[in-house]
C-alpha positions as CSV (number, residue, x, y, z in Angstrom):
1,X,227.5,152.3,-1.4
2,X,226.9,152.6,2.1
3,X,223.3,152.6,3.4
4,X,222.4,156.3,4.8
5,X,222.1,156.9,8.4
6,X,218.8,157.0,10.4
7,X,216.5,159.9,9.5
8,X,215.8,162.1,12.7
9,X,212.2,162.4,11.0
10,X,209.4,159.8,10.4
11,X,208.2,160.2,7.2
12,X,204.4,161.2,8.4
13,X,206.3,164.0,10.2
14,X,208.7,165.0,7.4
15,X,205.3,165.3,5.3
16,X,203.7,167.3,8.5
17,X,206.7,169.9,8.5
18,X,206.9,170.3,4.7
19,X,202.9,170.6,5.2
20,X,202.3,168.1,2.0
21,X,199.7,165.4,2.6
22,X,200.7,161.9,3.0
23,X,200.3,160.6,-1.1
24,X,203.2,163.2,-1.8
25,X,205.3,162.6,-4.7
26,X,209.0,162.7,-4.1
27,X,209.6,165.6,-6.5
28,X,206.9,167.7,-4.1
29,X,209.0,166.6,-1.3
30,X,212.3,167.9,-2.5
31,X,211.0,171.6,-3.9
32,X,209.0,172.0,0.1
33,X,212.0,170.8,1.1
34,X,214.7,173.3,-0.4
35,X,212.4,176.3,0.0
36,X,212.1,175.2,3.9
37,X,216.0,174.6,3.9
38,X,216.9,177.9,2.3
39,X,214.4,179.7,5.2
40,X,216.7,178.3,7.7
41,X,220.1,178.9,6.2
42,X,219.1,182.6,6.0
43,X,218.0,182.4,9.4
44,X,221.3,180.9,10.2
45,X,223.1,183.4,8.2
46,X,221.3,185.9,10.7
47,X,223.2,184.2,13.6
48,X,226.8,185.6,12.8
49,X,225.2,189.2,12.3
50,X,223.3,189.0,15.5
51,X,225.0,186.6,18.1
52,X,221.7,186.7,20.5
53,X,219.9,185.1,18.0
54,X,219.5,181.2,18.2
55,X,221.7,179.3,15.7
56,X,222.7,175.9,17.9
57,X,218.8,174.5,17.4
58,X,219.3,176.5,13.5
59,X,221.4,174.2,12.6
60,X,220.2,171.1,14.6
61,X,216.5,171.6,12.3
62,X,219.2,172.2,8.8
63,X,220.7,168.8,9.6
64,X,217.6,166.8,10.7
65,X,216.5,167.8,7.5
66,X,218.9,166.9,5.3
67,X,219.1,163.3,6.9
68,X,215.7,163.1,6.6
69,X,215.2,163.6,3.2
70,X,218.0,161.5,2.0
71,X,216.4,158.6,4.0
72,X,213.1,159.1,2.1
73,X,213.8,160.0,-1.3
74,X,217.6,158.3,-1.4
75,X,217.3,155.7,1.0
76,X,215.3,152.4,1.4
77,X,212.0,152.2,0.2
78,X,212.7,155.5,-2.1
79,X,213.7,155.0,-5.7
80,X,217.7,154.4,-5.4
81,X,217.2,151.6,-3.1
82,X,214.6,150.1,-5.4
83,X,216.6,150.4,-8.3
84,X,217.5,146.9,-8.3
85,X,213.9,145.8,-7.5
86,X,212.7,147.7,-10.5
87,X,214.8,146.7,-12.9
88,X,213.6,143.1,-11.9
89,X,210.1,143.9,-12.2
90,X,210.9,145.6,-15.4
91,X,211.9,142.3,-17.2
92,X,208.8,140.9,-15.7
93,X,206.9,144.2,-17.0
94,X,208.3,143.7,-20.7
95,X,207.3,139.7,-21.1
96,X,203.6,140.8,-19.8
97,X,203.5,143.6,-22.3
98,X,204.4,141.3,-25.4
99,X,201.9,139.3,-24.3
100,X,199.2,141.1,-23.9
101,X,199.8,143.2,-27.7
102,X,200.1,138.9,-28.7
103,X,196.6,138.6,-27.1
104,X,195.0,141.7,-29.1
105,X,196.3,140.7,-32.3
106,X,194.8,137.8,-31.6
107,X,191.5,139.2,-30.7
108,X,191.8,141.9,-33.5
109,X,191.8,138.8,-36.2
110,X,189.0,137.0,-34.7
111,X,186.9,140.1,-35.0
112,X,186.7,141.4,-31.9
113,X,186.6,145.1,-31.4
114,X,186.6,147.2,-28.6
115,X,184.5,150.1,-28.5
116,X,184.0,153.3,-26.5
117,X,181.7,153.4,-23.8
118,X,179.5,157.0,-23.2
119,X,181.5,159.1,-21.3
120,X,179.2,159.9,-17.9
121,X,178.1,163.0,-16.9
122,X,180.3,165.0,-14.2
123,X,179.0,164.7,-11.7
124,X,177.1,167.9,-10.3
125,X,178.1,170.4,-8.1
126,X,175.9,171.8,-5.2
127,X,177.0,175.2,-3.3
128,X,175.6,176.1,0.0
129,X,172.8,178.3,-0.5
130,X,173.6,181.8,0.8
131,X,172.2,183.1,4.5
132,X,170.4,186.7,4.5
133,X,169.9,187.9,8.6
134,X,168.3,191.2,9.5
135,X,169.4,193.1,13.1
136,X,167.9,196.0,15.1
137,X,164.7,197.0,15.9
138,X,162.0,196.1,13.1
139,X,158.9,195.6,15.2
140,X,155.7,195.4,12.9
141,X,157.8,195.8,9.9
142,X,158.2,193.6,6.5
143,X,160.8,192.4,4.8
144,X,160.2,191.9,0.7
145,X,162.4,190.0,-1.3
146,X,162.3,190.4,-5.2
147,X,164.4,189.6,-8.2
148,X,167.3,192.0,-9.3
149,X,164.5,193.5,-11.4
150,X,161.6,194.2,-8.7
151,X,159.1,192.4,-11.5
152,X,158.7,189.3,-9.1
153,X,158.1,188.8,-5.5
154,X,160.2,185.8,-4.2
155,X,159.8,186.1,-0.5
156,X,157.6,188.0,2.4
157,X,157.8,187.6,6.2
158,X,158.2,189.7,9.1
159,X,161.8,191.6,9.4
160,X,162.1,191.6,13.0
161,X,164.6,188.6,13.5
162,X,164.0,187.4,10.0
163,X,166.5,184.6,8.7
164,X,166.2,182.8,5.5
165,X,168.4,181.1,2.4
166,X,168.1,182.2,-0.7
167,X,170.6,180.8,-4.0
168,X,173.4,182.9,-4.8
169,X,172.4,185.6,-6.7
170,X,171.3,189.1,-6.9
171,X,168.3,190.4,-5.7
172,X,166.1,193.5,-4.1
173,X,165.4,193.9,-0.7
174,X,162.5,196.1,0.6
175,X,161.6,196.4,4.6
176,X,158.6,199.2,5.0
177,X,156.4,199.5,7.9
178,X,152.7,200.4,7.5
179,X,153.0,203.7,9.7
180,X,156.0,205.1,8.3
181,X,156.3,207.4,5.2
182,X,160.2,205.8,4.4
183,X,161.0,202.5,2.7
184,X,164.6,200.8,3.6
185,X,165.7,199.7,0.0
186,X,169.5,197.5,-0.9
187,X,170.3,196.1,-4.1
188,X,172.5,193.1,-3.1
189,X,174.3,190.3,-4.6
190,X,174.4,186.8,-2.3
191,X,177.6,184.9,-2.4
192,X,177.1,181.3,-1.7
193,X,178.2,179.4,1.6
194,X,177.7,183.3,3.1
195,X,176.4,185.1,5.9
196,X,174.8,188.6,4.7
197,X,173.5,190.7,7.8
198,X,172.1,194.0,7.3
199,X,170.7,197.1,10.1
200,X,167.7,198.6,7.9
201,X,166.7,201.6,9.9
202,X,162.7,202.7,9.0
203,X,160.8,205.7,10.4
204,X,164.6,207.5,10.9
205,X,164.9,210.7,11.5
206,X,162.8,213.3,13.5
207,X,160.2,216.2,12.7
208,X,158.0,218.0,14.6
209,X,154.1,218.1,15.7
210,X,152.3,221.6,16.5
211,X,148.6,220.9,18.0
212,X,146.0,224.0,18.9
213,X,142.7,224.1,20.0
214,X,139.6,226.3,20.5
215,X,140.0,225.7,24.6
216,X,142.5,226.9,27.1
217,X,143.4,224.7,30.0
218,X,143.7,221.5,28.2
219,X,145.8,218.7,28.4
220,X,148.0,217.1,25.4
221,X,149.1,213.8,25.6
222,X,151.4,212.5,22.6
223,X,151.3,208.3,22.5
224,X,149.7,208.1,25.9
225,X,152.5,211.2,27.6
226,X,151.1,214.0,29.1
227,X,153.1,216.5,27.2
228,X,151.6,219.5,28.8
229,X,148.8,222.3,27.1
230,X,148.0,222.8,23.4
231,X,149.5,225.7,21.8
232,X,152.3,227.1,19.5
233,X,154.9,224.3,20.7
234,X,156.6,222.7,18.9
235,X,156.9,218.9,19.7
236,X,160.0,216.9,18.2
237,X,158.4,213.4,17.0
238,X,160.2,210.5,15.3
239,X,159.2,209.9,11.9
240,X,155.9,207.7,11.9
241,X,152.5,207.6,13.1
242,X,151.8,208.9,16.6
243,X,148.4,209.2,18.5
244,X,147.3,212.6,19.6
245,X,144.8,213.0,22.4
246,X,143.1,216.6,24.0
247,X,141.5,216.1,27.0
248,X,139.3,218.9,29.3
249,X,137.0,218.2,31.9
250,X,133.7,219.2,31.0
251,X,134.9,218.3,27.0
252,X,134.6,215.6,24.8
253,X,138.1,214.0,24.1
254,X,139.8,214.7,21.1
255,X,141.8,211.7,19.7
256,X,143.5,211.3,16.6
257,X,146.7,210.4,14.7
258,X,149.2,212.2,12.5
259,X,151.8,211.1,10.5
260,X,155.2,212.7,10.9
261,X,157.6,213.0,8.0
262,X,161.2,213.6,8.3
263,X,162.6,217.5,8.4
264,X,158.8,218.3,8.4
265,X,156.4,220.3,11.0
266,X,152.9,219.1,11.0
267,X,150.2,221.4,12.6
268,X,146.6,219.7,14.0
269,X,143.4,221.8,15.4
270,X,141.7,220.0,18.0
271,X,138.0,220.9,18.1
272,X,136.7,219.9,22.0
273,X,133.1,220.5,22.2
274,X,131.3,220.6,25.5
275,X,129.1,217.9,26.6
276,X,125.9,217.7,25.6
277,X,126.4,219.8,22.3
278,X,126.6,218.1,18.8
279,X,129.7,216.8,17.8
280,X,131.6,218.9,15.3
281,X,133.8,216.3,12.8
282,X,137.3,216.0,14.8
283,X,140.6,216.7,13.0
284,X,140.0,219.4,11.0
285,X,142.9,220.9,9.3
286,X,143.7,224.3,10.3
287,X,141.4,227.1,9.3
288,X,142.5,228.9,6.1
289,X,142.3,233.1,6.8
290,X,140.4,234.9,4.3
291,X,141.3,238.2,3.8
292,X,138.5,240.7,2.4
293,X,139.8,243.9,0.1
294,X,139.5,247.1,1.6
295,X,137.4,249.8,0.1
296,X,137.6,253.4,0.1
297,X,135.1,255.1,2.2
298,X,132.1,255.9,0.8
299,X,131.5,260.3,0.8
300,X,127.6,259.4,1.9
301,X,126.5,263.7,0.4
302,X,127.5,262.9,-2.8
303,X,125.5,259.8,-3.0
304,X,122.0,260.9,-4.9
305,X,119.2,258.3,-4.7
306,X,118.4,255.9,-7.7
307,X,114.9,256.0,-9.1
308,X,113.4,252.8,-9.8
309,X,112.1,254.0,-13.1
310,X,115.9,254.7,-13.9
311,X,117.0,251.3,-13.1
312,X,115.0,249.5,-15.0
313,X,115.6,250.9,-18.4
314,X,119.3,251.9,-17.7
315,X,120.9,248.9,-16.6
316,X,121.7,246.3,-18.8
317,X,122.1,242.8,-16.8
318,X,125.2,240.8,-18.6
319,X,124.1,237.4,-19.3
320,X,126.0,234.6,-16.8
321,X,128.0,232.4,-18.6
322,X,128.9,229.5,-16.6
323,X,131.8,228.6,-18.7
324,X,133.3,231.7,-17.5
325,X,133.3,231.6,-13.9
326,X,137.5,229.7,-14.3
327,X,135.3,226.8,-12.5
328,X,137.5,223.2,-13.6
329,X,135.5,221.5,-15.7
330,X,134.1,217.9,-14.6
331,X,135.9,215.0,-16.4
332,X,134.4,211.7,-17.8
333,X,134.8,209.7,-14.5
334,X,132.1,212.1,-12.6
335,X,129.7,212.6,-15.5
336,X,128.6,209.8,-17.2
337,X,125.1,209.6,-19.1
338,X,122.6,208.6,-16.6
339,X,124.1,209.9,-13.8
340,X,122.7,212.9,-11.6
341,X,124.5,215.9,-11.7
342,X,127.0,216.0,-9.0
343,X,127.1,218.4,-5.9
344,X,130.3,220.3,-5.3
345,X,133.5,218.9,-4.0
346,X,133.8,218.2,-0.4
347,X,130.1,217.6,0.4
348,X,128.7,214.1,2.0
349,X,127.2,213.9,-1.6
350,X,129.4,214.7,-3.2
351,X,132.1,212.0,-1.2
352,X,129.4,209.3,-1.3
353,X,129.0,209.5,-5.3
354,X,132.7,209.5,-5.6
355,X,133.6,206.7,-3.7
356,X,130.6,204.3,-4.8
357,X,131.9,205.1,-8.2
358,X,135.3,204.1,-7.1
359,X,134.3,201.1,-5.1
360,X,132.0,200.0,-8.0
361,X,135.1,200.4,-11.0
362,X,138.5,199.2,-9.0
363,X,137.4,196.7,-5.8
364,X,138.4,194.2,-7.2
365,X,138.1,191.7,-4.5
366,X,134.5,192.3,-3.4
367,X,135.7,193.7,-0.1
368,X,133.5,196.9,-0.3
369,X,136.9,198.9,-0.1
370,X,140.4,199.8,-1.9
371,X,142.6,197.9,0.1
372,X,145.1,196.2,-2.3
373,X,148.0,197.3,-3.9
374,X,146.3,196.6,-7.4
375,X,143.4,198.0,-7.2
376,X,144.8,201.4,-6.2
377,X,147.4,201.3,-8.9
378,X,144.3,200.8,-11.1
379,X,143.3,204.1,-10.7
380,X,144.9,205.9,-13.5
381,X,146.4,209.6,-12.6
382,X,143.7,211.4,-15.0
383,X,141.0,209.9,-12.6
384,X,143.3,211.1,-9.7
385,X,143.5,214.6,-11.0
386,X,140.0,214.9,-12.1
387,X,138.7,214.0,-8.7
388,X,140.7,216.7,-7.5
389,X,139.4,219.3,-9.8
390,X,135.7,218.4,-8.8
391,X,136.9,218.7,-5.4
392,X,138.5,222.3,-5.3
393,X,135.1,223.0,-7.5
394,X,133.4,223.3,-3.6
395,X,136.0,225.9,-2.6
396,X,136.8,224.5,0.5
397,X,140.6,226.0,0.2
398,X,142.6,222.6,1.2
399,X,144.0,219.8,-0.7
400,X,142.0,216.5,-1.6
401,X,144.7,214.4,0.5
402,X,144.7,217.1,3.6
403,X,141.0,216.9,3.5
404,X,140.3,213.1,4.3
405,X,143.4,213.0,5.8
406,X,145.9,210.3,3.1
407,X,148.9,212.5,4.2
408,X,148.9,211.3,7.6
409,X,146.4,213.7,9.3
410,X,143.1,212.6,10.9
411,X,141.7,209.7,9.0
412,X,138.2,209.6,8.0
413,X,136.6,206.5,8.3
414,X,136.2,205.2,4.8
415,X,137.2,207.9,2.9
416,X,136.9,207.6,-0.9
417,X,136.1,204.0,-0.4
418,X,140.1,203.2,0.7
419,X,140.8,201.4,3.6
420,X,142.5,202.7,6.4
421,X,145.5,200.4,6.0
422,X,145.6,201.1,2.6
423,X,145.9,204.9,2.9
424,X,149.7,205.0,2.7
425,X,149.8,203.6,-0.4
426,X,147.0,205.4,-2.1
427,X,149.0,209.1,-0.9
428,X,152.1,207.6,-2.9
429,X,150.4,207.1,-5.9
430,X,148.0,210.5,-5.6
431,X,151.9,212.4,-5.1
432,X,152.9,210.3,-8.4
433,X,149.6,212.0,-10.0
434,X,150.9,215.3,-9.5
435,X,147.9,216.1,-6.8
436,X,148.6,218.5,-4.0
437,X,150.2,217.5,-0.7
């Protein structure tokens, strides 16, 4: 049989076209091969259709290939040349195989025994650990990372530029930012060997900021820009924290800071007093407009004088029933045995017994304030709630949060015993309670 002619391909660039790697078998070979061969004969096919299309180099490739893979899987070195060879080694194969089933018979009666060895444990399998990046604008915010179910904290850094690896796995994400009322919350699952990016946007969207006063001629300034006079305006704000300032020559400045929430208008009265008068408390909420009943003139002819010897055996005075004077009723938390009886809501006496109580029962830390996320969540709504019904017992017309300022208004330093930081945080949980805005 005559020897095939020389293969127009290499094997190591057969294998390369047919894009096997170099330990191919030669049954691999010829399936790549036939699915590569009947690509080009339809391609050739094409060539009668459509004479522009190439078919001389068409053809060239369909015959290089076929000489190529009779060299290597018909030729020498592929299994019909060795045929010979390994029939040869065959023979040889056969005698060493008797003798080796002579030697384990052998073995076998001398009472040797082969045994199995423990099987080893796979070896194990480690996966890249997956990549979590945050982009955009996070200045002074945090990023949280907790277990799918929020019960554990795993991670806490800054979010501005923040990268870190976590396992694949599912998990919470939190960025907040201490001035802003909105938290940026994903649920996400982390593939491994993976880059996860995420935007979070906090303190989006816009409201609005309305500041009056009790002067004419002033000057606003919103974060440090002269913004022009007090008044009715209306001044779009993003949502956040901003710093308010009033200023008047011949005036103390008023300063302060007001939270702005999305799709809301906030208004602020700016008390100036002159210099050299007392100080009146700055950022008090707007006045609330009482309106007294009319009554129907009074027909002064027909009005005869009273006797006073009348009076005193006429009238009847009806006994005063506290209990019936609608007053809310003080709760278990404000009157204890032992304690003094407690002014009405909104007085200095009244804020001092309050927040001692509350700085005696949930500081926790010794830190002479509520400024931890557990010892304001130890506050229990009923507490929350009956705090506020002492308070609206002094008639003061506004909301316990309004008052000291927790929804973002001016802050008073200290105010039931919370820390300034902490404020945002005790609001939530008072809104949770139920307690006005």
């Amino acid at each position: 049989m005559p020897a095939p002619s020389a293969p127009a391909y290499g094997r190591e660039k057969l294998l390369r076209i047919l894009a096997l790697p170099q330990d191919a078998d030669e049954a691999s070979i010829r399936v790549a091969a036939d699915q590569l061969r009947s690509w080009l004969a339809r391609r050739l096919a094409e060539r009668v259709e459509d004479p522009s299309a190439p078919g001389d180099a068409l053809a060239r490739e369909l015959d290089d290939l076929d000489t190529s893979l009779a060299y290597w899987t018909n030729g020498p070195g592929a299994p019909g040349a060795r045929a010979s060879a390994a029939r040869t080694w065959g023979a040889a194969a056969t005698l060493v195989a008797v003798l080796t089933t002579l030697v384990v018979l052998i073995a076998w009666s001398a009472g040797f025994r082969l045994t199995r060895g423990e099987q080893a444990e796979p070896a194990p399998i480690y996966r890249a650990p997956a990549r979590l990046e945050l982009e955009g604008q996070l200045d002074g915010a945090t990023l949280r990372v907790l277990d799918a179910d929020r019960d554990a904290l795993l991670d806490e850094r800054p979010a501005q530029g923040a990268r870190l690896e976590l396992d694949a796995g599912r998990y919470a994400l939190e960025v907040r930012r201490a001035d802003c009322p909105d938290v940026w919350t994903r649920s996400v699952f982390l593939e491994p060997d993976h880059v996860h990016r995420f935007r979070p946007t906090v303190c989006a969207g816009e409201g609005a900021v309305v500041v009056r006063s009790n002067t004419t001629e002033d000057r606003l300034r919103i974060d440090d820009l002269d913004v022009g006079h007090t008044g009715p305006r209306t001044h779009r704000l993003s949502v956040g924290d901003h710093t308010i300032r009033v200023d008047k020559p011949g005036h103390r400045p008023f300063e302060a800071r007001v939270r702005v929430e999305p799709g809301k208008t906030t208004e602020l009265r700016a008390e100036l007093a002159p210099l050299g008068q007392p100080v009146e408390p700055v950022a008090r909420p707007l006045p609330v407009a009482h309106v007294v009943p009319s009554a129907p003139p009074v027909d002064r002819e027909a009005v005869e004088a009273f006797k006073k010897e009348v009076l005193s055996t006429s009238i009847d005075l009806p006994p005063i029933d506290p209990g019936g004077l609608d007053l809310p009723k003080r709760g278990a938390f404000l009157s204890r045995a032992g304690l003094p009886a407690l002014p009405d809501g909104g007085s200095t006496a009244w804020h001092d017994r309050v927040a001692k109580q509350l700085r005696d029962r949930f500081d926790r830390d010794g830190s002479g304030e509520i400024d931890r996320l557990e010892e304001s969540e130890a506050i229990s709504c009923s507490v929350w709630l009956e705090i506020e019904r002492d308070f609206d017992r002094g008639g003061l017309g506004l909301s316990l949060a309004h008052y000291y300022g927790f929804d973002g208004s001016e802050w008073h330093p200290g105010a039931l015993a919370v820390a300034r930081a902490h404020r945002s945080a005790v609001y939530a949980k008072m809104r949770e309670c139920g307690l006005d805005p």
